[in-house]
C-alpha positions as CSV (number, residue, x, y, z in Angstrom):
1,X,-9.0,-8.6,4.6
2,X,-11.6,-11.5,6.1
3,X,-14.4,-13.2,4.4
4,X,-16.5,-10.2,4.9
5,X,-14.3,-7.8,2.8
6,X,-14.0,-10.2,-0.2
7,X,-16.4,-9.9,-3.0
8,X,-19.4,-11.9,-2.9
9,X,-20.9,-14.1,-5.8
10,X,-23.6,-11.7,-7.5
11,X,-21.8,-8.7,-6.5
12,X,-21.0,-5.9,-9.6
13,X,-17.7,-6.3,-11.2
14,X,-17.1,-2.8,-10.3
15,X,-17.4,-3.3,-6.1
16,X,-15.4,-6.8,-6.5
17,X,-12.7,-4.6,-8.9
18,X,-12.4,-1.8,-6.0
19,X,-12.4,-4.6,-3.6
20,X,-9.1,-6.3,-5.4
21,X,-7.6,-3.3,-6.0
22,X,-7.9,-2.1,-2.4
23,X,-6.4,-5.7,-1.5
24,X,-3.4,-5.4,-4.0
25,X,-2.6,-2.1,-1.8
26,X,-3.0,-4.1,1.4
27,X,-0.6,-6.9,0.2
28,X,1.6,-4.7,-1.5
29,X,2.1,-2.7,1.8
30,X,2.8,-5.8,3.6
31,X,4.9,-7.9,1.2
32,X,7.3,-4.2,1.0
33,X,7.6,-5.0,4.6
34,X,8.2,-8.5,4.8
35,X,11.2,-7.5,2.1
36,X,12.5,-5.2,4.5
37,X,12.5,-7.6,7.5
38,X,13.6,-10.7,6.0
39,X,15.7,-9.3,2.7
40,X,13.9,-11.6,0.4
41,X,13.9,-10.5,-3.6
42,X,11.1,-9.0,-5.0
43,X,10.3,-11.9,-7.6
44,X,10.1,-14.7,-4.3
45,X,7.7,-12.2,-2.2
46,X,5.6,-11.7,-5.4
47,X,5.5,-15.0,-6.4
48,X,4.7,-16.2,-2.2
49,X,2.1,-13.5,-1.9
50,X,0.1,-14.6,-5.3
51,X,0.5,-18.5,-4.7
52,X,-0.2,-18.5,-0.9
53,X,-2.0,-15.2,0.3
54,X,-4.8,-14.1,-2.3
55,X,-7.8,-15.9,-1.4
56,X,-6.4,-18.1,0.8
57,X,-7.8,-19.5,3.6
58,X,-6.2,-18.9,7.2
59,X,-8.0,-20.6,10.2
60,X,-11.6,-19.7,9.0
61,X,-10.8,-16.4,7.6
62,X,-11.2,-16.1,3.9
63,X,-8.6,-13.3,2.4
64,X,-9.6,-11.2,-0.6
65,X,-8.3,-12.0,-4.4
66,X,-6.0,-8.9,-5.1
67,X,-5.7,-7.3,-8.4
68,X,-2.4,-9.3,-9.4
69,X,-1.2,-6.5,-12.1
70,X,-1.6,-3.7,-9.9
71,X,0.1,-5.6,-7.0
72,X,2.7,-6.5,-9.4
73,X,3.3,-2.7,-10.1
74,X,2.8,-1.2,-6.9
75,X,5.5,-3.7,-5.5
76,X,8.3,-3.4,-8.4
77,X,7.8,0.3,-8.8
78,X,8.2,0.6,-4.9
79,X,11.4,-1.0,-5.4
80,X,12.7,0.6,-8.8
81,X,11.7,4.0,-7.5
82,X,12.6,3.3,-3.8
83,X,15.3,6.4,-3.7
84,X,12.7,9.0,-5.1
85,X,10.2,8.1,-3.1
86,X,12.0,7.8,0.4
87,X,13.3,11.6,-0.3
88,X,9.9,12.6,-1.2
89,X,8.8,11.0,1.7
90,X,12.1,12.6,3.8
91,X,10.4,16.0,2.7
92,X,7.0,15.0,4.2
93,X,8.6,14.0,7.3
94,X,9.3,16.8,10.1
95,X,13.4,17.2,10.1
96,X,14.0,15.1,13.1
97,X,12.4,12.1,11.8
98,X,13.7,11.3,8.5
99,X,12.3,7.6,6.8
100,X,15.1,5.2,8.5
101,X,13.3,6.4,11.8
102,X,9.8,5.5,11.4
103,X,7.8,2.3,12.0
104,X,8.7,-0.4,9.5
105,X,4.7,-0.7,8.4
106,X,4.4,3.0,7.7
107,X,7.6,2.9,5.5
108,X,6.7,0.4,3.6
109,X,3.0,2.0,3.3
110,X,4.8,5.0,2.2
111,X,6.8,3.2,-0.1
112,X,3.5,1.6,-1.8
113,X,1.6,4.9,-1.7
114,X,4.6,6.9,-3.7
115,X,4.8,4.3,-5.8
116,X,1.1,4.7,-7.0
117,X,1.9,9.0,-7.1
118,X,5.1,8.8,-9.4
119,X,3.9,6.1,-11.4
120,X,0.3,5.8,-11.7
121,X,-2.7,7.7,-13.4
122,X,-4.7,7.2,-10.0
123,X,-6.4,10.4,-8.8
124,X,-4.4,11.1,-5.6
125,X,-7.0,11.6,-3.4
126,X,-7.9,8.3,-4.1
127,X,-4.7,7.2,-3.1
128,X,-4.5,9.0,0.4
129,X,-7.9,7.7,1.2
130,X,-7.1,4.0,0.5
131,X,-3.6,4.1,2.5
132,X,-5.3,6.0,5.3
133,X,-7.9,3.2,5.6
134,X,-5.1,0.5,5.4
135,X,-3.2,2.5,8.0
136,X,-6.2,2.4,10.0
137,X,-6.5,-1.5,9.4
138,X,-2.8,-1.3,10.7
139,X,-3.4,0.9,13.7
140,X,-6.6,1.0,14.6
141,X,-6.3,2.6,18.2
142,X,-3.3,5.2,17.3
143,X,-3.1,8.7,15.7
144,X,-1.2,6.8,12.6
145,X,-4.1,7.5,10.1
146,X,-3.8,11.7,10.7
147,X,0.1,11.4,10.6
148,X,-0.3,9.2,7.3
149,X,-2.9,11.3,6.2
150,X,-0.4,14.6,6.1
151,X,2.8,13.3,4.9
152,X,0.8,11.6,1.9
153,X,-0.6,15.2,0.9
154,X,2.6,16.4,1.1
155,X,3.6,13.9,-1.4
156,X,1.0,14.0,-3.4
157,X,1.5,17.8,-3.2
158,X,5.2,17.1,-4.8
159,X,4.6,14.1,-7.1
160,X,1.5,15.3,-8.8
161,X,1.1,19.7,-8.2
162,X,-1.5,19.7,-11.2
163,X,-3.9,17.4,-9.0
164,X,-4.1,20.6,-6.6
């Protein structure tokens, strides 16, 4: 997220609320993946992502202020939950590609995403659509978005029947 997607002085608290929500998602994806690639604890890649990504400044680009408690939670739960969700996510998957096979980003977006559908009160299709847009942010020139788009519904299918 640049300069343009953070929340301008004089916008409503509800757009700059959605904004940091959508960016905890963002950050929550990636920091799941930087845990994965580099085997840091959860606490350090909280505590890095808070103190030197939200709002910081990156040569000229200005990222968004996330929504520290739902990063927080989305993170942590991702972790505590990690099993469930990777055999819900196994599930979703077609049989010859099971979680350990996929791209690194889209596990740890599915990771993030069950997270929010096992423990959250967030309607699910608001979930798919803001992990479809961040794996569109991810990869903007593949078919990553439609895959993402049907293994979440099968999730959300699983996780939460009575939103159907």
């Amino acid at each position: 997220m640049t300069s343009k997607d953070a929340p301008k002085p004089g916008q409503k608290p509800g757009k700059n609320k959605t904004q940091a929500r959508s960016a905890a998602r963002l950050y929550a994806v990636q920091a799941l993946f930087q845990m994965e690639q580099s085997d840091q604890s959860t606490n350090k890649v909280i505590v890095e992502f808070e103190d030197h990504r939200f709002g910081a400044t990156y040569e000229g680009d200005e990222y968004a202020e996330g929504d520290t408690k739902l990063f927080r939670k989305l993170v942590n739960d991702a972790v505590n939950y990690q099993a469930k969700i990777d055999q819900m996510t196994d599930r979703a998957l077609v049989a010859k590609w099971p979680i350990a096979r996929i791209d690194p980003t889209l596990r740890a977006l599915f990771r993030a995403a069950g997270a929010e559908f096992v423990e959250s009160d967030t309607p699910v299709k608001v979930v798919i659509n803001e992990y479809v847009d961040i794996a569109r942010a991810f990869f903007p020139e593949g078919r990553e978005a439609s895959f993402v788009n049907a293994v979440l519904d099968h999730m959300a299918r699983e996780a939460k029947p009575e939103a159907f």
